[in-house]
N, C-alpha and C positions, 0 to 999 in steps of 0.2 A: 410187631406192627400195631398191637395194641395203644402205644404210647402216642404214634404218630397221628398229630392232629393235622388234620386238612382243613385249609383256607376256603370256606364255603364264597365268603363275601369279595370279589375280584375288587384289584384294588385298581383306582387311575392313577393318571399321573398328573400330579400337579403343575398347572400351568400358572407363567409371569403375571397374569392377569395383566394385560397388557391392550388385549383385544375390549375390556369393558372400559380401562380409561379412555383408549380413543374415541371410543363411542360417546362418552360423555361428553368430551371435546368438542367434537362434533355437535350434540344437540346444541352443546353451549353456543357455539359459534352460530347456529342458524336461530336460534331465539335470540341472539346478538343484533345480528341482520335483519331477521325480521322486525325487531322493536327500532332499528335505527330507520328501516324504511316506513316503518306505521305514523316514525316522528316527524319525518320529512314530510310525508304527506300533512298531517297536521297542521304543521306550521307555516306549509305553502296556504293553507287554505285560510288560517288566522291572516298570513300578511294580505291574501288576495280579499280579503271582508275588510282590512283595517283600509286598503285603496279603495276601496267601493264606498265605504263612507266614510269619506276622508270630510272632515267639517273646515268649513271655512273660516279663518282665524283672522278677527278683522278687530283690530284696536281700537279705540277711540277714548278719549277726552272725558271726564264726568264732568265737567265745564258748564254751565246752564248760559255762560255770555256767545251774544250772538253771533259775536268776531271767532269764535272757538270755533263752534258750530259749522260755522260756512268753514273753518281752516280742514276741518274733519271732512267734512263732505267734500272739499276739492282733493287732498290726500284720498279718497275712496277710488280703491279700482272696480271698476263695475267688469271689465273684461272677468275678472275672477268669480264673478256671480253668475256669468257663464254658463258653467261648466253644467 
């Protein structure tokens, strides 16, 4: 009995580690989600400020003759100054 050594340290049993990739998976997926919903809001909010000051985009002539002038001003929509 002398020779016979006893296993003090119990051993486990090694598992697939299968339970920590899903897990991974998982946060990945909802840090996925959540940055695709942080962007959406973002960009709703970029397009809703680029309609709120949306500038009014009005052409005209660098012409200094009078005939120009009066053609530019009858081409002018004032309904669009409106707004």
């Amino acid at each position: 009995m002398e020779n016979d050594v006893t296993n003090a340290i119990p051993t486990e049993s090694k598992s697939s580690g299968m339970g920590a990739i899903i897990g991974a998976i998982i946060i990945i997926i909802i840090l996925v989600a959540g940055g695709w919903y942080f962007i959406g809001n973002r960009v709703e909010k970029i397009q809703e400020q680029k309609d709120a000051n949306k500038v009014l985009d009005v052409s005209t002539g660098s012409s200094t003759e009078v005939e120009d002038i009066q053609a530019d001003l009858d081409n002018l929509d004032l309904n669009a100054l409106d707004q």
